[in-house]
C-alpha positions in Angstrom: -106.2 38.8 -104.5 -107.3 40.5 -107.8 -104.2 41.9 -109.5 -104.5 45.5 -109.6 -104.7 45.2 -105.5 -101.5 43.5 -105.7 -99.9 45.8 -108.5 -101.3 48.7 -109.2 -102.5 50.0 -105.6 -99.1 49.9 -103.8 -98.3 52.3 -107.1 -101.2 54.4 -106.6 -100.7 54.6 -103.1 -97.1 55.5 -103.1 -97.9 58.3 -106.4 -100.4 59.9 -103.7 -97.9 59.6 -100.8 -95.5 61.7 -102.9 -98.2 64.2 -104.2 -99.1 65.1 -100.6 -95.0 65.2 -99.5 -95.1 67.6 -102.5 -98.2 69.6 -102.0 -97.4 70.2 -97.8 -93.3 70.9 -98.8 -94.8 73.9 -101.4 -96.8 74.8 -98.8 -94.1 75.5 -96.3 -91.8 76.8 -99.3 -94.6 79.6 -99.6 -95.2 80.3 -96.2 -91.4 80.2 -95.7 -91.2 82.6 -98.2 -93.7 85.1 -97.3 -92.4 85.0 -93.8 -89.0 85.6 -94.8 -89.6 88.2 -97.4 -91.8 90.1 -94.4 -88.2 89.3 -92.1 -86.3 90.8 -94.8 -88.7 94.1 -95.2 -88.2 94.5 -91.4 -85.0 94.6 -91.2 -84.8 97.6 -93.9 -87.6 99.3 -92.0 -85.4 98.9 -88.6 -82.0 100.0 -90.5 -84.0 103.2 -92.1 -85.0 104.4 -89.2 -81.9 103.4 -86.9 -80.1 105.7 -89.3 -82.7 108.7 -89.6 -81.8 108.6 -85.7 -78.3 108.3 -86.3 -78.5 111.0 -89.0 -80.1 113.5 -86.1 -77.8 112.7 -83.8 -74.9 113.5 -86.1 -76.3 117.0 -86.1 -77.2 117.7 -83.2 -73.1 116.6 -81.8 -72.4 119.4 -84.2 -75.1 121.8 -83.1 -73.7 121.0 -79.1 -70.0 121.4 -80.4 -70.9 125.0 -81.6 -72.6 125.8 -78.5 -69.8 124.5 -76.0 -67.5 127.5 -77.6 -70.0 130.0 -77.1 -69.7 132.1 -73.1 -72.4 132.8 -70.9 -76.1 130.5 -70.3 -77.3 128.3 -72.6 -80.0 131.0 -73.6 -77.1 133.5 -74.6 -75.3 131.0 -76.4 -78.7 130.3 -78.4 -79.4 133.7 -78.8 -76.4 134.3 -80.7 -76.1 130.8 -82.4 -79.9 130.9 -83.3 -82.6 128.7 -81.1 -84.9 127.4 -83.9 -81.9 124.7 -84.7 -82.8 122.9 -81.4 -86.3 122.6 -79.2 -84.3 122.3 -76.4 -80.4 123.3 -75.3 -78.7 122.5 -71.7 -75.3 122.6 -69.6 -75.1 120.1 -67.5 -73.0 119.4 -64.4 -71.0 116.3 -65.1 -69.6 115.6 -61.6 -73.5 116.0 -59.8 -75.5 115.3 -63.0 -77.6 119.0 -62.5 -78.8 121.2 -65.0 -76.6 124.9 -64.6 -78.7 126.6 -67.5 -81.9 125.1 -69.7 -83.9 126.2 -72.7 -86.9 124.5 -73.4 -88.1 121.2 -71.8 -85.7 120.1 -68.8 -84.5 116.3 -69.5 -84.9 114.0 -66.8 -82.6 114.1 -63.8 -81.4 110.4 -63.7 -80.8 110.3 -67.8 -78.6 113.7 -67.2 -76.6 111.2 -64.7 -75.8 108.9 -67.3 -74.7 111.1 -69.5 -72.0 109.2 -72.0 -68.2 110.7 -71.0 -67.6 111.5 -74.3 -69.7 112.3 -77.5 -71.1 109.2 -79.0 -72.5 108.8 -82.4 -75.4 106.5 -81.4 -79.0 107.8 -80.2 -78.6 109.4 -77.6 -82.0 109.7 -76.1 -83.1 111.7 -73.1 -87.0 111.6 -71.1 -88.1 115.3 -70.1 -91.6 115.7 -68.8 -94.4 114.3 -71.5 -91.9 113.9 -74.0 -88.8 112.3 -75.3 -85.7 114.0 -76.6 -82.7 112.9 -79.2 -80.0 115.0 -78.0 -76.6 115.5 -79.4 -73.4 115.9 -76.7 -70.0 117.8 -76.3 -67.6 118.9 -73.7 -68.0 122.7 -72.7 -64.3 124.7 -72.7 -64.2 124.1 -68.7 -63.5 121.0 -69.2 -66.2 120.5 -65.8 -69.6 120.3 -67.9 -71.2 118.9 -71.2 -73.2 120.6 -73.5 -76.6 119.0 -75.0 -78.8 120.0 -78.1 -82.0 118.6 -78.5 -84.7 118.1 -80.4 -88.5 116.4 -80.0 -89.2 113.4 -81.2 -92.9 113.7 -81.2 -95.1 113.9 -83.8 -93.0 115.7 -86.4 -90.7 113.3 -86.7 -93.0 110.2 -87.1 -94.4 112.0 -89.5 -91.6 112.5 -91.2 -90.3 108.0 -90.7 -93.8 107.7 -91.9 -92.9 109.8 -95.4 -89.5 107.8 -95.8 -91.2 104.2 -94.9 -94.8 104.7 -96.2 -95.6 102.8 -93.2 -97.2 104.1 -89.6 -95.0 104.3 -86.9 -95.5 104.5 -83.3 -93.1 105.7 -80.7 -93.5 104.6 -77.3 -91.1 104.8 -73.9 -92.2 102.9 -71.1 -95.5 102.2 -70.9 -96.4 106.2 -72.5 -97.1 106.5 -76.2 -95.1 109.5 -77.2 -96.2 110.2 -80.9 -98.3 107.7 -83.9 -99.4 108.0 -86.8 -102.4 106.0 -86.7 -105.7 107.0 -87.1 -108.6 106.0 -85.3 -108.8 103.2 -86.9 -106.1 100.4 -86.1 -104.2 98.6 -88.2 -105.5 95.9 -90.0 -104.2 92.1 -91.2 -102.9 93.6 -94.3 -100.1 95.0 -91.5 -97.2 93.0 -90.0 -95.3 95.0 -86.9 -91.6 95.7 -86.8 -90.2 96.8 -83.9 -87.1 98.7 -83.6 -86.0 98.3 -79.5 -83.8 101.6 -78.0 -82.6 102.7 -74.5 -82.8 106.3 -72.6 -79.8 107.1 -71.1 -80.5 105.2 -67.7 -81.6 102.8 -69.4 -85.3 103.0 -70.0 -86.4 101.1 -73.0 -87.8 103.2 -75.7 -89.7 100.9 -78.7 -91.0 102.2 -81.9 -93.7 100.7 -84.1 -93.7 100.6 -87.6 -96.4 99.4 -89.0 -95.2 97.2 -92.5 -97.6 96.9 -95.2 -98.3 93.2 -95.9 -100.9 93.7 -98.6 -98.5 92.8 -101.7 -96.6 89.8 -99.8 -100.4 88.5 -98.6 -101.6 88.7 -102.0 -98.3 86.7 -103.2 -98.7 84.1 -100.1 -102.5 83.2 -101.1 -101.6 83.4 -104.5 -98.7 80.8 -104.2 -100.9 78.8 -101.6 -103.6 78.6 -104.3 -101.4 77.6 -106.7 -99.6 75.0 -104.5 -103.2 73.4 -103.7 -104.2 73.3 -107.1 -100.9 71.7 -108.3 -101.5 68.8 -105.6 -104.7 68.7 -106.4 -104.3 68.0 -110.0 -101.8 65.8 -109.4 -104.1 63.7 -107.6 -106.5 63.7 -110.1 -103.7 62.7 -112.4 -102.9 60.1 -110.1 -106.6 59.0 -109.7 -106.8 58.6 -113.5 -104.0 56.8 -113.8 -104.4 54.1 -111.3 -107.9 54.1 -113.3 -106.5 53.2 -116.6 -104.5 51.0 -115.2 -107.2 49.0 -113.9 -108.8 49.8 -117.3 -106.3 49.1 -119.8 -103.9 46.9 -118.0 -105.6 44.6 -115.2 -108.7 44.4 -116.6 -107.8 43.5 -120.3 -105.5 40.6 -118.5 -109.1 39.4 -116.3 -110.4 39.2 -120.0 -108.3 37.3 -121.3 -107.9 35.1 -118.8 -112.0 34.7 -118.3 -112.0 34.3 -122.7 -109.0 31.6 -122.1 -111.5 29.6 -119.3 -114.2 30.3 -122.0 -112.2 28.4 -125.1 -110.7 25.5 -122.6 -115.0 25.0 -122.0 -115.2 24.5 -125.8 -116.1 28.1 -126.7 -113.8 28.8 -129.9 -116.1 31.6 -130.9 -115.1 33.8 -128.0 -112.9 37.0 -128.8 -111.2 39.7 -127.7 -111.5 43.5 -128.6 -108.1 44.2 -129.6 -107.5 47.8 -128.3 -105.3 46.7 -125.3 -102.4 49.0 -125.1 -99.0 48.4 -126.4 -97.9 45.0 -125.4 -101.3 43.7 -123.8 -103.1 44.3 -127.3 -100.7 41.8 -129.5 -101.1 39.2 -126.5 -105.1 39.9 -127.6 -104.0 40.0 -130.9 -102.5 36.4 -130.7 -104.7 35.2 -128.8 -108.0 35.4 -130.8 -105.5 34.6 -133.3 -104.8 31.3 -131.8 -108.9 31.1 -131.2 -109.5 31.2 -134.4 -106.7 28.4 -135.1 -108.1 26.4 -132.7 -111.7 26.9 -134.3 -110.2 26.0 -137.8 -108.1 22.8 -136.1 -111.3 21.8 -134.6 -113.1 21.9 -138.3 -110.5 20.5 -139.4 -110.7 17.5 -137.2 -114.3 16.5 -137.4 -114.4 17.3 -141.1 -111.6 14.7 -141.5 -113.9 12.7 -139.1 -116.8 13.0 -141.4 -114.5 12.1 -144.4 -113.0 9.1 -142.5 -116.7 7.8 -141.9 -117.7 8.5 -145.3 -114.5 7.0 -146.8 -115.6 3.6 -144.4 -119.1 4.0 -146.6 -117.9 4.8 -149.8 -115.5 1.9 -149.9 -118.1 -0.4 -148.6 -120.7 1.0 -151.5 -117.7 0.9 -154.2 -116.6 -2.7 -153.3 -120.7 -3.8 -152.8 -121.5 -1.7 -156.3 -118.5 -1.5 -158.6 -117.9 -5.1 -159.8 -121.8 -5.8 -160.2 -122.1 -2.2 -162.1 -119.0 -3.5 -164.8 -121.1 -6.7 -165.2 -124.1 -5.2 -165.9 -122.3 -2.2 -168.2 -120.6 -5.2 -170.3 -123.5 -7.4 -170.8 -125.1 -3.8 -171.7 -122.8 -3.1 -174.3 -122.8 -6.8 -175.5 -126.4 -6.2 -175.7 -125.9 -3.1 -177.7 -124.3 -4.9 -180.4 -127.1 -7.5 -181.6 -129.6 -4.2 -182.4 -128.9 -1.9 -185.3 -128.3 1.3 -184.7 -131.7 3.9 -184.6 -134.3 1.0 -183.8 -135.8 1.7 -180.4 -134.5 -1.3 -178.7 -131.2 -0.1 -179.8 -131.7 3.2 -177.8 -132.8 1.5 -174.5 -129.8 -0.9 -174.4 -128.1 2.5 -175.3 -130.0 4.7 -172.1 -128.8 1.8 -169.9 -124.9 2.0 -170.9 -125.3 6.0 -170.6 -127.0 5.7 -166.8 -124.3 2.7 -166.1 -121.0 5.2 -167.0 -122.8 7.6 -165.0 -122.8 5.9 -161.5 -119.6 4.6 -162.1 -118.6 8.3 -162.6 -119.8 8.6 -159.6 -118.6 6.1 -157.3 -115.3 7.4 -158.9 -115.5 11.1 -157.7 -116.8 9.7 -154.1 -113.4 7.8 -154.3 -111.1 10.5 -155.2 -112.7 12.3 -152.4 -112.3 9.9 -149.6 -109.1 9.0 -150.6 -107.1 11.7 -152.8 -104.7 10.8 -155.3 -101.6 10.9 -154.3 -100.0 12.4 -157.7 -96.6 13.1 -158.4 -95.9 17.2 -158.3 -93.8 18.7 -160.9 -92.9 22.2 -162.1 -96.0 23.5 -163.6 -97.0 26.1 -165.8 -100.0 27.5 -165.0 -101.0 29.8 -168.1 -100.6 26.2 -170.2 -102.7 24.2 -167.9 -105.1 27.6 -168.0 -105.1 27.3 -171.8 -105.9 24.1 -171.8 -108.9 24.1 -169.4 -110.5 27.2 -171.4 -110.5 25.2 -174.7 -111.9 22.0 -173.0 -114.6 24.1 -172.2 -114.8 26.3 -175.5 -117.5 24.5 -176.4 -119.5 24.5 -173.1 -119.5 28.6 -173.1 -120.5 28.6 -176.8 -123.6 27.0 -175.9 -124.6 28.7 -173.3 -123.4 32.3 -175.0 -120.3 32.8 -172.2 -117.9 35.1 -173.4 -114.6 34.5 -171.8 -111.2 36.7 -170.6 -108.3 34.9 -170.4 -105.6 37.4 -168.5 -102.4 35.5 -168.5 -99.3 36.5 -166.3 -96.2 37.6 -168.4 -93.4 36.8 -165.9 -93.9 33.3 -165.5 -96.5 31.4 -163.2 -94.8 27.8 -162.0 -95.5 25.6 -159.7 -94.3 22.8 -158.2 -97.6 21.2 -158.9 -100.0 18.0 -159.9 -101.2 19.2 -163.4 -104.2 17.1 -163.3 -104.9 18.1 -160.3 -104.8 21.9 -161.0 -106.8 20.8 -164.4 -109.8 19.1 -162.5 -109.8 22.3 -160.2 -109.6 25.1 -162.6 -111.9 22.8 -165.1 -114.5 22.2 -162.2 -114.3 26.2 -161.3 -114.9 27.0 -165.1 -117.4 24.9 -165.5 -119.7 26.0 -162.4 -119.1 29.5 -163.8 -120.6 28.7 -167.2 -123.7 27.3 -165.5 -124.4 30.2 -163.2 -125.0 31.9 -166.2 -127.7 30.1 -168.7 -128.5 33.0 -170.0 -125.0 34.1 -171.5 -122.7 36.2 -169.4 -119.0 37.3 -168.9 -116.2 34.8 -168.0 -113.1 36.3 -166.4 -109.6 33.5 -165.9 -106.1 35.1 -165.2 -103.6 34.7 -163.6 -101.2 37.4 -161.3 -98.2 37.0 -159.2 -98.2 38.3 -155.2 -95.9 39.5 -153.8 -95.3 38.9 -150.4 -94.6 36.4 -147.4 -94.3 33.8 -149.0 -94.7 34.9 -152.6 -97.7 33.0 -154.2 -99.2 33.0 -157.7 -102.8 33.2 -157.8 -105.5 32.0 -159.9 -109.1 33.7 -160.4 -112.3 32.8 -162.3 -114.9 35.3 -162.1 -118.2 35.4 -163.4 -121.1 37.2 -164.2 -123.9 34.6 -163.3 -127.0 34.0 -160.4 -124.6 34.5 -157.3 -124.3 32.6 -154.3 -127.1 33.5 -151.2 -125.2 34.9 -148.4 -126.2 32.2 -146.1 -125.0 29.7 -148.4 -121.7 30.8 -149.4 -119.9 29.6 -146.4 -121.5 25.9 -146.8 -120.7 25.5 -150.3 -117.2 23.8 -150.0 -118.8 20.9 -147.7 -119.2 17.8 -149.1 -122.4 16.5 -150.4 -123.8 20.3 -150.1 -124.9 21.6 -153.3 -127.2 24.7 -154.3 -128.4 23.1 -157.9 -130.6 20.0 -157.6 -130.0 16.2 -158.3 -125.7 17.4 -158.2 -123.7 15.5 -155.3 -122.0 18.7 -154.1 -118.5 17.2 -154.2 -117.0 19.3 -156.8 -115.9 22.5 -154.7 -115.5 19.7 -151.9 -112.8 18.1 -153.5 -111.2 21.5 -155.2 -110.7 22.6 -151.7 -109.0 19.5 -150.8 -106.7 19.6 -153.8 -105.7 23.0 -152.9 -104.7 22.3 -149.4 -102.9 19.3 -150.1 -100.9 21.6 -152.3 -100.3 24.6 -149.5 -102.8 26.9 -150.9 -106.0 28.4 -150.0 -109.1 28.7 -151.7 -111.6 32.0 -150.7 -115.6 32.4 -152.6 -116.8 35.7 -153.2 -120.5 36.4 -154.2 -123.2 38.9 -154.7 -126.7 37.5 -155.8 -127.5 38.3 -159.3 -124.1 40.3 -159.2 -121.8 37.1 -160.0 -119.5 35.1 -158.0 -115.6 35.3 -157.7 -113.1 32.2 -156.9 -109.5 32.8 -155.8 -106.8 30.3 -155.5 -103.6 31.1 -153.9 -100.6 28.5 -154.6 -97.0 28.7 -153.3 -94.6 30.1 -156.0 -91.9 27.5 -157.4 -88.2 28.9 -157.9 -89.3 32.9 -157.9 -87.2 34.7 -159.9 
């Protein structure tokens, strides 16, 4: 199973698990909200207008009180109290429940029988014929009947719950709407109802309306809805792009590097990685190519040895087949040389023949030190001496071909724990490859700096100003038997490379056609101080 299924799904799946828990709990929190915010608002709207009630009531006990010490009907008693303080005014029987005197609408007969015994200060709410009266109670002076003062509740006062609530209101009792405030028009879904519930005095229920305005708490509800669906929303996205770079940046770089791991165990060293893995994953890449290209270089390594070990098994075969009849003939040669006198033509060809002799011995000398090199003792050594010592062997080689030469020395000290005649043949062979990239004079840079660094090394550089190296050929001229001038063996930068590795350094070629070429040696520093 690939390995974000395995890892990175159950992750995703459980990130969008918890998004939805989230986005479905904000969306009850709202709705729980709004609906309790609209419960709260309800309950003020049913305390207001309990109390207005209450608030009526409270005056119309006092309004009864002052009638119940006034003689003679209720008119009288109005007439000399004042009747626009009521819209309606009664004596009432208690034992029978009958009206003795009325003013105004007559309440209903079975409310006037349940009449409380003594004055109360809740509601007290009577039905009278089309209507519905809040009347207000006290014992006359006979001690026998009760005293009511009323008043409408009609439209008048719905009007006036409307003012205090700035909501509509609708009173009903029974079945029978007894006052609203509505227009034609009914409410619409900006509107929630709250009902407050009340009894007659027999017990008919009385209900009345009020009509709450939702608008602002709708407005908030969508609002917070929206926002809660947006929120989950994004957080899906978020969790949708990061199960993506996940897969991306995580799984996939790991695939890679496992497919570019197959690739290199198939013999593919040249495969790579792009090294912009995240975090950890990208110094795995990191080492890994890094081990590819370790590999690559190991692998070089090998078959170059190879090709030296086979070349060795030739050269030793030529040497032992060549040298002893070469010294032969280079002695009889020089025996030869001796019976002419020196200038006479014979003299010269015995001469031409020594000169060619020394030079394939030369030769068969260099193939030697390259199959097989020297194994020379290392000592401490100075490098701005054995620096010196090169440029003056080869003063004479840059005079003739009108080579000016630098020699930049370090001041702090440059030893190495070193073959000197080793470091000689390099530098010597560097120098003089310089001086004949440039036949037509030039400029000669040697010097010497110390680095700094892990480990410290001392390095070496001979720059010139000469032909250059072709692009294409500047990473073959280090193999053996390569060479970019004609008739030469191409051994010389051969074996300089192999001197400097046998001594834990490095050697790099720079070069720009017709610009110049630049060689750096780095060397491991001896006792830094």
């Amino acid at each position: 199973m690939k390995l974000h299924i395995r890892l990175v799904l159950p992750l995703f799946a459980v990130a969008v698990a918890v998004v939805l828990t989230g986005t479905l709990g904000a969306l009850w929190l709202v709705n729980r909200t709004f609906s309790g915010a609209l419960a709260q608002q309800g309950l003020q709207f049913d305390r207001i207008s309990r109390n207005a009630l209450a608030e009526q009531s409270r005056d119309l006990n006092d309004a009864a009180q002052v009638l119940a010490f006034i003689d003679g009907p209720i008119g009288n008693r109005l007439n000399a109290w004042g009747k626009s303080k009521v819209d309606a005014a009664a004596i009432v029987d208690r034992r029978i429940g009958r009206v003795r005197s009325v003013f105004g609408p007559a309440p209903d007969a079975a409310d006037l029988k349940h009449l409380p015994p003594t004055v109360t200060t809740a509601p007290l709410l009577l039905r009278t014929k089309g209507g519905l009266l809040l009347a207000g109670l006290s014992p006359d002076r006979n001690g026998r009947d009760a005293v009511i003062a009323c008043r409408k509740l009609g439209g008048e006062f719905a009007e006036k719950l409307k003012d205090i609530l700035q909501a509509d209101v609708v009173l009903t009792s029974g079945n029978e709407e007894i006052a609203s405030t509505l227009k034609a028009i009914p409410p619409g879904p900006e509107t929630r109802p709250v009902l407050s519930r009340f009894v007659t005095a027999s017990g008919e229920p009385v209900t009345l309306v009020m009509h709450l305005p939702a608008e602002g708490a709708l407005s908030a509800r969508r609002t917070g809805l929206r926002l809660a669906v947006a929120g989950g929303t994004a957080l899906l996205i978020l969790a949708l792009g990061f199960y993506w770079w996940t897969v991306t940046r995580v799984t996939r770089p790991i695939r890679d590097l496992t497919r570019a791991a197959d690739r290199i165990g198939s013999g593919d060293l040249d495969s790579r990685l792009p090294a912009d893995a995240p975090a950890e994953l990208g110094a795995l890449v990191r080492r890994f190519n890094a081990m590819a290209v370790s590999l690559k270089e190991t692998r070089e390594k090998l078959i170059h040895s190879a090709k030296l070990s086979s070349v060795g098994q030739l050269v030793a075969g030529i040497s032992h087949e060549l040298n002893n009849p070469l010294l032969g003939l280079l002695g009889h040669a020089e025996n030869l040389a001796g019976e002419y006198e020196e200038g006479t033509p014979a003299r010269e060809k015995v001469e031409t023949v020594i000169r060619e002799a020394r030079r394939m011995s030369r030769t068969l000398a260099s193939l030697r030190d390259f199959t097989r090199p020297s194994g020379k003792e290392r000592i401490a050594t100075d490098l701005n001496l054995v620096l010196n010592e090169v440029v003056g062997l080869a003063r004479h080689e840059m005079e003739k071909a009108g080579v000016k030469c630098d020699l930049l020395l370090e001041k702090n000290g440059t030893t190495v724990n070193a073959s000197p005649d080793q470091i000689r043949q390099v530098i010597l062979n560097l120098v003089l490859n310089s001086v004949q990239a440039m036949p037509n004079g030039g400029k000669l840079k040697v010097s010497t700096a110390r680095k700094e660094g892990d480990p410290p090394t001392f390095s070496i550089l001979v720059e010139d100003t000469g032909t250059g190296i072709p692009p294409e050929m500047q990473d073959r001229v280090v193999e053996p038997f390569f060479s970019t001038r004609p008739g030469r063996m191409g051994l010389g930068l051969a074996i300089c490379r192999e001197i400097v590795s046998e001594h834990g350094g490095s050697l790099r070629i720079e070069s720009r056609p017709g610009e110049g070429t630049r060689v750096t040696i780095d060397l491991p520093m001896e006792n830094p101080s």
